[in-house]
mmCIF entry with sequence, helices, sheets and N, C-alpha, C, O atoms, coordinates in Angstrom:
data_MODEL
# 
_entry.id   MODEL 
# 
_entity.id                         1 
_entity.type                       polymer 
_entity.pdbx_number_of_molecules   1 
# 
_entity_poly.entity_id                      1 
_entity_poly.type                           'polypeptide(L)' 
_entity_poly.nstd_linkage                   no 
_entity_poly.nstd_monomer                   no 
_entity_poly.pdbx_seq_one_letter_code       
;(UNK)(UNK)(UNK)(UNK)(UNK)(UNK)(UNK)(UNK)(UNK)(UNK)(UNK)(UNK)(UNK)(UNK)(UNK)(UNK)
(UNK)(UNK)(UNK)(UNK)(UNK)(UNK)(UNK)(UNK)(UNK)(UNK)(UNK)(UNK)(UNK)(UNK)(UNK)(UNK)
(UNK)(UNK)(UNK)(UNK)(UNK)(UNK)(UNK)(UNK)(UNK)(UNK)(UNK)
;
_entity_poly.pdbx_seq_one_letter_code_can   XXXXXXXXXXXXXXXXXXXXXXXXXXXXXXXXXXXXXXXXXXX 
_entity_poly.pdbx_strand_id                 A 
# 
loop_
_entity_poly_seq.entity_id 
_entity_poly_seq.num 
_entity_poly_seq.mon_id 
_entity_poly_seq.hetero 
1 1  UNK n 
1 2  UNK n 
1 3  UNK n 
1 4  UNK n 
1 5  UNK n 
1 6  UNK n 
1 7  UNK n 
1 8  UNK n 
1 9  UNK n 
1 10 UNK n 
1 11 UNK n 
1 12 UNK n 
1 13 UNK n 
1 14 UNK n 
1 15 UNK n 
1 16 UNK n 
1 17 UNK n 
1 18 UNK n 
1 19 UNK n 
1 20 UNK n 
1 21 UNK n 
1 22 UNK n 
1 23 UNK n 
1 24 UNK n 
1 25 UNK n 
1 26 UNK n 
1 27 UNK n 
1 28 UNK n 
1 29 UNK n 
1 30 UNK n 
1 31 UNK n 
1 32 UNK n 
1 33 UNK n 
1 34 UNK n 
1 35 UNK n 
1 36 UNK n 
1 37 UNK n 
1 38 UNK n 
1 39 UNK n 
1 40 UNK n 
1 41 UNK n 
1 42 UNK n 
1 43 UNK n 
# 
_struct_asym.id          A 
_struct_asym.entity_id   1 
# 
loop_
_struct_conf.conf_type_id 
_struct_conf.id 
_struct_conf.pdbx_PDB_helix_id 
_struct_conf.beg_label_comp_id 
_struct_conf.beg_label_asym_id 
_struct_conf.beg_label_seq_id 
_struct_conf.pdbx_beg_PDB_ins_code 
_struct_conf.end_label_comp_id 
_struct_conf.end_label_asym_id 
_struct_conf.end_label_seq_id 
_struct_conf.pdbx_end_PDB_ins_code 
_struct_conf.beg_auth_comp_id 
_struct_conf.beg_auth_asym_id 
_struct_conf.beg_auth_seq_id 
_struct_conf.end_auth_comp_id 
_struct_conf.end_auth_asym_id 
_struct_conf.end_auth_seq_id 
_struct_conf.pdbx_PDB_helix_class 
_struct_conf.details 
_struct_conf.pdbx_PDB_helix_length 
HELX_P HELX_P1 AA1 UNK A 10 ? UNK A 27 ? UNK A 10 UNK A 27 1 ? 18 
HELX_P HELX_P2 AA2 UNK A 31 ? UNK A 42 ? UNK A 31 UNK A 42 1 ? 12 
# 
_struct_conf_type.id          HELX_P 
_struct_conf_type.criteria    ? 
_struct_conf_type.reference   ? 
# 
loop_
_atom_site.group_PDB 
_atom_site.id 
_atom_site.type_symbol 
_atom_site.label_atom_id 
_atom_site.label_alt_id 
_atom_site.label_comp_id 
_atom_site.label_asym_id 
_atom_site.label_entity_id 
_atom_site.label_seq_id 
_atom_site.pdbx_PDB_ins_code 
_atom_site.Cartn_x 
_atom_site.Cartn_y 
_atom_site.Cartn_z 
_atom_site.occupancy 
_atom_site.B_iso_or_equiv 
_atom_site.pdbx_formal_charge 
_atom_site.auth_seq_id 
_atom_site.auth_comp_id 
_atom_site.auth_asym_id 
_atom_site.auth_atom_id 
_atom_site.pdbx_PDB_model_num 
ATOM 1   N N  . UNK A 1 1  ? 10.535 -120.789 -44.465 1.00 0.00 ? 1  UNK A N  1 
ATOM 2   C CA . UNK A 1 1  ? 10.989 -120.024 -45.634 1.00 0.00 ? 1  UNK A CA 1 
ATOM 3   C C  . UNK A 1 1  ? 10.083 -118.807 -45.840 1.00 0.00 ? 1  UNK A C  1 
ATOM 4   O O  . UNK A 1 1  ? 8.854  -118.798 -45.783 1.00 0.00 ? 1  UNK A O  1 
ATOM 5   N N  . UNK A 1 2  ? 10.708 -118.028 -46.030 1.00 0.00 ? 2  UNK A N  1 
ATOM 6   C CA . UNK A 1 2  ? 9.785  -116.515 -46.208 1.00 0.00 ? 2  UNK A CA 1 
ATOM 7   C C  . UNK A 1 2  ? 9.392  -116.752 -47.825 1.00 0.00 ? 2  UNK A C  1 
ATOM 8   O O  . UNK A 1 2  ? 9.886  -117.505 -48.664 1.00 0.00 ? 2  UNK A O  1 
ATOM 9   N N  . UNK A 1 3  ? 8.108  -115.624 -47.912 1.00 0.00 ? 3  UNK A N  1 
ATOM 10  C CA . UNK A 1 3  ? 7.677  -116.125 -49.560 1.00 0.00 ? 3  UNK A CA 1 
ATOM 11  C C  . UNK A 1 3  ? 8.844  -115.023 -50.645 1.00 0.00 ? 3  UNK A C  1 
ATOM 12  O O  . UNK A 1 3  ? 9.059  -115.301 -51.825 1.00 0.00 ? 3  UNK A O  1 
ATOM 13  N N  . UNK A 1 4  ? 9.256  -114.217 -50.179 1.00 0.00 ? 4  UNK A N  1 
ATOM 14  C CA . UNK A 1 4  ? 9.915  -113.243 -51.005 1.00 0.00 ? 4  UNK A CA 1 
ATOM 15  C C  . UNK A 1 4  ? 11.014 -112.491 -49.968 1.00 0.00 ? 4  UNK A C  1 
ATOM 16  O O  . UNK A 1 4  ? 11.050 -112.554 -48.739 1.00 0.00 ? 4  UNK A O  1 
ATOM 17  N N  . UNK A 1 5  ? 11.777 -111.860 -50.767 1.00 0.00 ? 5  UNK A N  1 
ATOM 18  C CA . UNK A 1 5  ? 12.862 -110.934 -50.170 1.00 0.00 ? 5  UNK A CA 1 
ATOM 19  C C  . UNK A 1 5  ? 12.433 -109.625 -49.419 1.00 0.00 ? 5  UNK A C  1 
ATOM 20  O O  . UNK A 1 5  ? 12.976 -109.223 -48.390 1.00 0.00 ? 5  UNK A O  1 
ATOM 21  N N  . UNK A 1 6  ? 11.149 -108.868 -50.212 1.00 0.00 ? 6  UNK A N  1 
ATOM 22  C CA . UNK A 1 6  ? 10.832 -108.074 -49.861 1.00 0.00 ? 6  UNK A CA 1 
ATOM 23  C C  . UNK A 1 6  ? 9.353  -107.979 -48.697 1.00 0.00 ? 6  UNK A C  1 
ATOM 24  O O  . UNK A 1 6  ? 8.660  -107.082 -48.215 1.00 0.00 ? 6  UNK A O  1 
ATOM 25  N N  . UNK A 1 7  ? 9.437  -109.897 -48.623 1.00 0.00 ? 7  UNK A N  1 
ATOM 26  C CA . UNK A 1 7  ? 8.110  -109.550 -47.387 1.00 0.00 ? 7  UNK A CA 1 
ATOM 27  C C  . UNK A 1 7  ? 8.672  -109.172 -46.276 1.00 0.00 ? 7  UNK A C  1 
ATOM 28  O O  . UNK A 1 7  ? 9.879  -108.949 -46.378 1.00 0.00 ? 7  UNK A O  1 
ATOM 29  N N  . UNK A 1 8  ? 8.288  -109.051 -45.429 1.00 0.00 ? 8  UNK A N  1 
ATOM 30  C CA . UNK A 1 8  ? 8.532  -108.545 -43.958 1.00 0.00 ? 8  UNK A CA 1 
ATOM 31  C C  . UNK A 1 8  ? 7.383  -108.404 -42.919 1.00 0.00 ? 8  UNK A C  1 
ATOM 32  O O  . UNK A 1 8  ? 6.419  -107.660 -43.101 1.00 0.00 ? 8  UNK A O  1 
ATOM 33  N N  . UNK A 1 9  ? 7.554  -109.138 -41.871 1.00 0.00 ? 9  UNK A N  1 
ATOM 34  C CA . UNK A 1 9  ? 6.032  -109.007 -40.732 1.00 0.00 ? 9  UNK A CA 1 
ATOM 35  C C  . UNK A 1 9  ? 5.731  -108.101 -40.470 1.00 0.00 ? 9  UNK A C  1 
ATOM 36  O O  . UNK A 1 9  ? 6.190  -107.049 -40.914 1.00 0.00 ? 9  UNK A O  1 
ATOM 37  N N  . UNK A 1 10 ? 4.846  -108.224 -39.648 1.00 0.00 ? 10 UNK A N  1 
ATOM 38  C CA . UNK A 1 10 ? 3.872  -107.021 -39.045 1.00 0.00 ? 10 UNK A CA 1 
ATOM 39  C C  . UNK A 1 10 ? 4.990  -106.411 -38.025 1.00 0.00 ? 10 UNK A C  1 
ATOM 40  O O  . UNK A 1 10 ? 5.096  -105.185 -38.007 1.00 0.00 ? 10 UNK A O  1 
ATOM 41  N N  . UNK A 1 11 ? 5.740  -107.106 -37.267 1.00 0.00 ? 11 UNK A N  1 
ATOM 42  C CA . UNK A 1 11 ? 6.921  -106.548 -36.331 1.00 0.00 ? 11 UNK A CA 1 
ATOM 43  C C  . UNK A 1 11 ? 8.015  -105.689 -36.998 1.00 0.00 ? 11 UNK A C  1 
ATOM 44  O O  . UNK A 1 11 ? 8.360  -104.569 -36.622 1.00 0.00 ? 11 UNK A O  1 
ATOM 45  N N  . UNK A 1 12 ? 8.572  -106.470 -38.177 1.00 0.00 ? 12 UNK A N  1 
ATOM 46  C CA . UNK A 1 12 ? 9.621  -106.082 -38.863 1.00 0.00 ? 12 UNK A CA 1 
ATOM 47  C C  . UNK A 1 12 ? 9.437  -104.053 -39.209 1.00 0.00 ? 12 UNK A C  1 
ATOM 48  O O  . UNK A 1 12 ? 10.147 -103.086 -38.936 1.00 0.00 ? 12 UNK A O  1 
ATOM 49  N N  . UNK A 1 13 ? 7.884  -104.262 -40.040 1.00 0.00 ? 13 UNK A N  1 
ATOM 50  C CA . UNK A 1 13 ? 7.583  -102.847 -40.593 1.00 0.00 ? 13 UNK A CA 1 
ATOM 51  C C  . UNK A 1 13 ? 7.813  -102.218 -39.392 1.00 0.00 ? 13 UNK A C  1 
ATOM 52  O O  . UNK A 1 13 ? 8.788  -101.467 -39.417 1.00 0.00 ? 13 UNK A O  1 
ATOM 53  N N  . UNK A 1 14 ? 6.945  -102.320 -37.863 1.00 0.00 ? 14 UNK A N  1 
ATOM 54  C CA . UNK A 1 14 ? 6.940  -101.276 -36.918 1.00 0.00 ? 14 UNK A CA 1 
ATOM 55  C C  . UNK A 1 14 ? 7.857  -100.948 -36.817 1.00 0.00 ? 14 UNK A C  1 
ATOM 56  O O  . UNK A 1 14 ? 8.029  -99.739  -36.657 1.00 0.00 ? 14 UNK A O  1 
ATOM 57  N N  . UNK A 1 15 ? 9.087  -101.942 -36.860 1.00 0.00 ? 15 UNK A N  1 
ATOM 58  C CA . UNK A 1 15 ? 10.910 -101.227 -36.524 1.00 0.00 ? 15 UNK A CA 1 
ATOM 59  C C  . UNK A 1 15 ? 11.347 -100.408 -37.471 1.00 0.00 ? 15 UNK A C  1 
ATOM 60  O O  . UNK A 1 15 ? 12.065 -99.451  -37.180 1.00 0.00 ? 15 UNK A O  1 
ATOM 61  N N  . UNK A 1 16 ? 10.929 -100.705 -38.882 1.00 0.00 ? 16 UNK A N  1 
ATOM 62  C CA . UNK A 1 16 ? 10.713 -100.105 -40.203 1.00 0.00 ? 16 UNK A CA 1 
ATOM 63  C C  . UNK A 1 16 ? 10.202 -98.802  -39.617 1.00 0.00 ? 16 UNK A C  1 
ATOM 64  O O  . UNK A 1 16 ? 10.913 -98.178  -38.830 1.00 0.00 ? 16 UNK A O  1 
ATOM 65  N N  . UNK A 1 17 ? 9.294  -98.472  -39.882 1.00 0.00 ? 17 UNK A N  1 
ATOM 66  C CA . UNK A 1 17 ? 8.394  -97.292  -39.673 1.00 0.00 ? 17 UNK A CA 1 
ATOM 67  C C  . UNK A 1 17 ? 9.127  -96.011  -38.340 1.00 0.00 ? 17 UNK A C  1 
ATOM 68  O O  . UNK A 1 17 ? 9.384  -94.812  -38.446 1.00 0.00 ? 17 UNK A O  1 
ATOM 69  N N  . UNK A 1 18 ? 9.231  -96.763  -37.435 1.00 0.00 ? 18 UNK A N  1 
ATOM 70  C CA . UNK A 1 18 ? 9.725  -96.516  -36.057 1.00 0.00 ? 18 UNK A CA 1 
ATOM 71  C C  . UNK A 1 18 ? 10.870 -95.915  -36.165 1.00 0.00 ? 18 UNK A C  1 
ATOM 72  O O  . UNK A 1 18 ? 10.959 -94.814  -35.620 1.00 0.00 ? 18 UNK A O  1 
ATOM 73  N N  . UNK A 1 19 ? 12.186 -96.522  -36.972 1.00 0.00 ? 19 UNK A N  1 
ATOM 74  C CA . UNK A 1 19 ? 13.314 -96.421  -36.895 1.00 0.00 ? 19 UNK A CA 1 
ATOM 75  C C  . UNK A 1 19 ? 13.196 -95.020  -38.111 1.00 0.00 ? 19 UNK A C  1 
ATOM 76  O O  . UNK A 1 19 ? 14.144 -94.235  -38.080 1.00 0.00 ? 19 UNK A O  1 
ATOM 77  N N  . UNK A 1 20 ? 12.117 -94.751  -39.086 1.00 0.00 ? 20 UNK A N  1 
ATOM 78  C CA . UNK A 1 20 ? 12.705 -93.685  -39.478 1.00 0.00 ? 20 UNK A CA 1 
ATOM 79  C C  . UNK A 1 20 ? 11.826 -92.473  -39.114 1.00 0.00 ? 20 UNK A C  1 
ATOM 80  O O  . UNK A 1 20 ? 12.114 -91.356  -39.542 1.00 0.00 ? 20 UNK A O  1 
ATOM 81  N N  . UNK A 1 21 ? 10.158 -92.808  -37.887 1.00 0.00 ? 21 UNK A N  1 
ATOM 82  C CA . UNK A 1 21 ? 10.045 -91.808  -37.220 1.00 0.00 ? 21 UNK A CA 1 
ATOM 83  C C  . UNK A 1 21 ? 11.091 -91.143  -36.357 1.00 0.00 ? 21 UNK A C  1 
ATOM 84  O O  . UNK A 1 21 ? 11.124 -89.947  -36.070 1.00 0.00 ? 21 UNK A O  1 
ATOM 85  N N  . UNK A 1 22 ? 12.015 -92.164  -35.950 1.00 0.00 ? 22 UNK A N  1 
ATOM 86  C CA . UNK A 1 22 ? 13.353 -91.517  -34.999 1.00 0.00 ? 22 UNK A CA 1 
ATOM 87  C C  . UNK A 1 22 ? 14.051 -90.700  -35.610 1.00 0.00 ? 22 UNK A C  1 
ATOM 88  O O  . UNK A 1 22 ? 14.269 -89.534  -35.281 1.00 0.00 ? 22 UNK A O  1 
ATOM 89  N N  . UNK A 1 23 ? 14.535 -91.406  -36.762 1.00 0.00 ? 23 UNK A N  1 
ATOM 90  C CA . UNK A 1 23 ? 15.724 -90.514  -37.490 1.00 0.00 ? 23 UNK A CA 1 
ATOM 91  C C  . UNK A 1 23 ? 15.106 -88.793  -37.934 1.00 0.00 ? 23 UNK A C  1 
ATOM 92  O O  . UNK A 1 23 ? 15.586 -87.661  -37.984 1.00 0.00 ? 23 UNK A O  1 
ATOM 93  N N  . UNK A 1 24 ? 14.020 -89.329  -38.146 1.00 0.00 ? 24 UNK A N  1 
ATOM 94  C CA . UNK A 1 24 ? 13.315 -88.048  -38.407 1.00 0.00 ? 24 UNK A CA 1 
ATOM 95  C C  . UNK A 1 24 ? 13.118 -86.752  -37.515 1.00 0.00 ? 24 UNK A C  1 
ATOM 96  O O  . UNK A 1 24 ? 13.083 -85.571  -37.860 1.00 0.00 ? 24 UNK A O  1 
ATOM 97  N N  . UNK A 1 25 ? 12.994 -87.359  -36.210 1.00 0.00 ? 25 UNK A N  1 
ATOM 98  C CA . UNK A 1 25 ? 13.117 -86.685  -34.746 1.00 0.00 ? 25 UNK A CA 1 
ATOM 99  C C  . UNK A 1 25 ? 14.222 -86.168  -34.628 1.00 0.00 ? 25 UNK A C  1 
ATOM 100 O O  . UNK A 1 25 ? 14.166 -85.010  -34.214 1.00 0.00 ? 25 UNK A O  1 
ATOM 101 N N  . UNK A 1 26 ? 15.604 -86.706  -34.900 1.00 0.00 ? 26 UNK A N  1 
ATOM 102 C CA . UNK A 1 26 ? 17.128 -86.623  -34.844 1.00 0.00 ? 26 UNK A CA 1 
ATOM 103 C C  . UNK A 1 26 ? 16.938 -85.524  -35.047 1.00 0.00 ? 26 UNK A C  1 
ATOM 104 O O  . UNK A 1 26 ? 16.763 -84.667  -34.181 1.00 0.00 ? 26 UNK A O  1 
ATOM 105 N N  . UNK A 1 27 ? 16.942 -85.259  -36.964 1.00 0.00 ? 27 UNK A N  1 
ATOM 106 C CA . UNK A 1 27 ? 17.317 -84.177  -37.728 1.00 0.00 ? 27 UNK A CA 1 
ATOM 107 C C  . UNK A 1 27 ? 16.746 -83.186  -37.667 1.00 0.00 ? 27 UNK A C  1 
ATOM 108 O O  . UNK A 1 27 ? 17.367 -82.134  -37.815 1.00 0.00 ? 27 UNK A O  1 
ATOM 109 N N  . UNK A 1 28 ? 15.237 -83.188  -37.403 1.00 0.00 ? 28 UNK A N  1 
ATOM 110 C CA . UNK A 1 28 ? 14.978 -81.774  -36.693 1.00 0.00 ? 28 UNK A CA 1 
ATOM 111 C C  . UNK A 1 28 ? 14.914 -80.634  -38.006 1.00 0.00 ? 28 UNK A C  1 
ATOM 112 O O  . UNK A 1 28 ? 14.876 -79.437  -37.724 1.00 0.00 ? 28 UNK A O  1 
ATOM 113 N N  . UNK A 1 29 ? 14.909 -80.908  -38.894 1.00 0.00 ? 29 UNK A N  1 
ATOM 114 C CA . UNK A 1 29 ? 14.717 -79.282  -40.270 1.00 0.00 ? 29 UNK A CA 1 
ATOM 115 C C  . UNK A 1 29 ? 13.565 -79.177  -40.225 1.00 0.00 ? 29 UNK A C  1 
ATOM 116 O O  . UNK A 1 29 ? 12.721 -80.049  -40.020 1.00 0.00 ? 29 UNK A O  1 
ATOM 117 N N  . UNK A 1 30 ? 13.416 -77.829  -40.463 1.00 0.00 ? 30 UNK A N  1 
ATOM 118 C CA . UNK A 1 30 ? 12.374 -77.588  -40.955 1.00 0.00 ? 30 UNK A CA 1 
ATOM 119 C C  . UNK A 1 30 ? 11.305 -78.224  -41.683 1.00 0.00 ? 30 UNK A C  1 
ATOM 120 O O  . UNK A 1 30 ? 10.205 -78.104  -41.145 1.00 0.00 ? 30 UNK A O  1 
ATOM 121 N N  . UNK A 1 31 ? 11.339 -78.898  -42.812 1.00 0.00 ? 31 UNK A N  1 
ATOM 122 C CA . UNK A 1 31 ? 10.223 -79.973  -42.924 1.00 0.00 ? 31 UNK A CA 1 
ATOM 123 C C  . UNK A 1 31 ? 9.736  -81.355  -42.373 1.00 0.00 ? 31 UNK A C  1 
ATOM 124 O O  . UNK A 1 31 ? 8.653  -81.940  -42.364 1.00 0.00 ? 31 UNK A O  1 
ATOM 125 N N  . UNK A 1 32 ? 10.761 -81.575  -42.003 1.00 0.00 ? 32 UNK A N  1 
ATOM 126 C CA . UNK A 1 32 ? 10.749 -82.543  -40.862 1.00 0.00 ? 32 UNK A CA 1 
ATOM 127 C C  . UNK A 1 32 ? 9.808  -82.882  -39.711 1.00 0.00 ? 32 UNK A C  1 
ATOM 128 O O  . UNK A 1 32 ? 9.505  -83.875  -39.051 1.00 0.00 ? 32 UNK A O  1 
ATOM 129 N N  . UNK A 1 33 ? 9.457  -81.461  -39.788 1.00 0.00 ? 33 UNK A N  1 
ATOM 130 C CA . UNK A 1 33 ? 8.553  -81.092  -38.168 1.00 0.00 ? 33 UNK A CA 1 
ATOM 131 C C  . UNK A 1 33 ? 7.186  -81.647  -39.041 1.00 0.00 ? 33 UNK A C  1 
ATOM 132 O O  . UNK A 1 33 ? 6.612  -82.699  -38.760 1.00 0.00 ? 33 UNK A O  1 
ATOM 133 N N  . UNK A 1 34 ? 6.876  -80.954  -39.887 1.00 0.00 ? 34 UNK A N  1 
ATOM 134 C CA . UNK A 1 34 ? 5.401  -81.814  -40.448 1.00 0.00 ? 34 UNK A CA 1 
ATOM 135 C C  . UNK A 1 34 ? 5.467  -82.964  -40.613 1.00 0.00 ? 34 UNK A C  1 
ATOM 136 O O  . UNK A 1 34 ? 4.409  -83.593  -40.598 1.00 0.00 ? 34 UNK A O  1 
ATOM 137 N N  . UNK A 1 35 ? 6.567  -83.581  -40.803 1.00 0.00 ? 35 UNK A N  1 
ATOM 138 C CA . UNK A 1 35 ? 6.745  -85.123  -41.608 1.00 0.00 ? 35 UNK A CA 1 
ATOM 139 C C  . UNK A 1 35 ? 5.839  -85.261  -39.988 1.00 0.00 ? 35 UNK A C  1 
ATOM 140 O O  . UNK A 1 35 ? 4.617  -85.299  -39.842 1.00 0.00 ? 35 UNK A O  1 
ATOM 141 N N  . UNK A 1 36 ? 6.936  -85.318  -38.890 1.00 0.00 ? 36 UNK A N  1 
ATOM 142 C CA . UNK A 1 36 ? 7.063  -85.618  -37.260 1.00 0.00 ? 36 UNK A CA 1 
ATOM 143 C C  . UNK A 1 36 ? 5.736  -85.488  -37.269 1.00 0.00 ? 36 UNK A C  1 
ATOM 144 O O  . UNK A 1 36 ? 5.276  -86.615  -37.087 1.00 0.00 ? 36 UNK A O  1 
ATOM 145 N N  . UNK A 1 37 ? 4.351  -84.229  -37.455 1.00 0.00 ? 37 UNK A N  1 
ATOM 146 C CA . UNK A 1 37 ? 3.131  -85.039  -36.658 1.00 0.00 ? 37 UNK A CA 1 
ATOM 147 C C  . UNK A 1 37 ? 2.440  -85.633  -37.532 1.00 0.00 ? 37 UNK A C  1 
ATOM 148 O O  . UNK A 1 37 ? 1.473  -86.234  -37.064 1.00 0.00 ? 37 UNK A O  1 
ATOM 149 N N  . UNK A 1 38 ? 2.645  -85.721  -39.221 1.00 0.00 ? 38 UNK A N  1 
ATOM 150 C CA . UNK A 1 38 ? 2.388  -86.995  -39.953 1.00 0.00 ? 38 UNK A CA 1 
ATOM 151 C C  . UNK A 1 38 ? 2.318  -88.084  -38.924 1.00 0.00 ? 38 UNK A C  1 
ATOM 152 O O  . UNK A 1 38 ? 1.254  -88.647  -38.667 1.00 0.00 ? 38 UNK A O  1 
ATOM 153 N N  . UNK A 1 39 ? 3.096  -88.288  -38.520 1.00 0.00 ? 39 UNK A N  1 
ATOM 154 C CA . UNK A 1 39 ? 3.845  -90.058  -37.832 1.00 0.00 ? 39 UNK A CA 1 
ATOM 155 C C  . UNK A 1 39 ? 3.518  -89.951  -36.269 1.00 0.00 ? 39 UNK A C  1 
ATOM 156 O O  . UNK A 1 39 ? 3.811  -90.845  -35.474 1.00 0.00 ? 39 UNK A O  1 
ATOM 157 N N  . UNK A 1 40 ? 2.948  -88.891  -35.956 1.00 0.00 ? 40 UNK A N  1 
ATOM 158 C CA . UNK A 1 40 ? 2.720  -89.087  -34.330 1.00 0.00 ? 40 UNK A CA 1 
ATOM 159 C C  . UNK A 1 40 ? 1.252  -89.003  -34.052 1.00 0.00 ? 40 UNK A C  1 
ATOM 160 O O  . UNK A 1 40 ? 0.700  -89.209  -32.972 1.00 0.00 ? 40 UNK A O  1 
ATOM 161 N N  . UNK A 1 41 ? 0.572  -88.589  -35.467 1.00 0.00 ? 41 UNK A N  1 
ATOM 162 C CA . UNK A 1 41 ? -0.763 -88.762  -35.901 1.00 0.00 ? 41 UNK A CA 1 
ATOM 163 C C  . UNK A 1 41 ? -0.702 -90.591  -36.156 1.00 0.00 ? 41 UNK A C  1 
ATOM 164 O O  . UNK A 1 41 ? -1.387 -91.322  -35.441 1.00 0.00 ? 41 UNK A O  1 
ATOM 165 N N  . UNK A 1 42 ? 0.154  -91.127  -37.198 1.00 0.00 ? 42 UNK A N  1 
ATOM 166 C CA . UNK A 1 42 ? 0.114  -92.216  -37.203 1.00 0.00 ? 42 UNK A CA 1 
ATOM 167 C C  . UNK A 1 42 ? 0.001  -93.454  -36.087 1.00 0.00 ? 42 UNK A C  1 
ATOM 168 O O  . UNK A 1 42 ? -0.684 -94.462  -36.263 1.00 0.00 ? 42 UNK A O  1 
ATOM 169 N N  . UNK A 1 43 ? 0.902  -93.144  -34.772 1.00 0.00 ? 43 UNK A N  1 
ATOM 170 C CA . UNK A 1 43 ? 1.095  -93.731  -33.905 1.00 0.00 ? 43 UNK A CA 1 
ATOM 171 C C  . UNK A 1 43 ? -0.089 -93.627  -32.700 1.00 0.00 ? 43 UNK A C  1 
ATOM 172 O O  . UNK A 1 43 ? 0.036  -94.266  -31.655 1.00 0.00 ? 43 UNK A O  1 
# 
């Protein structure tokens, strides 16, 4: 049994995290590009 709805593992977040460094890659605007080495600094 998980303790709450909103926990989630250490795996879960990376797909978390991951899945909206991608989307972020997708869209490509203009602010975007800073978000992008935010998160490639992160990685």
């Amino acid at each position: 049994m998980s303790p709450g709805g909103t926990f989630v593992t250490g795996e879960q977040m990376d797909t978390i995290l991951y899945s909206r460094y991608v989307s972020a890659k997708l869209r490509r605007k203009g602010p975007t590009k800073s978000f992008d080495n935010v998160i490639d600094n992160t990685f």
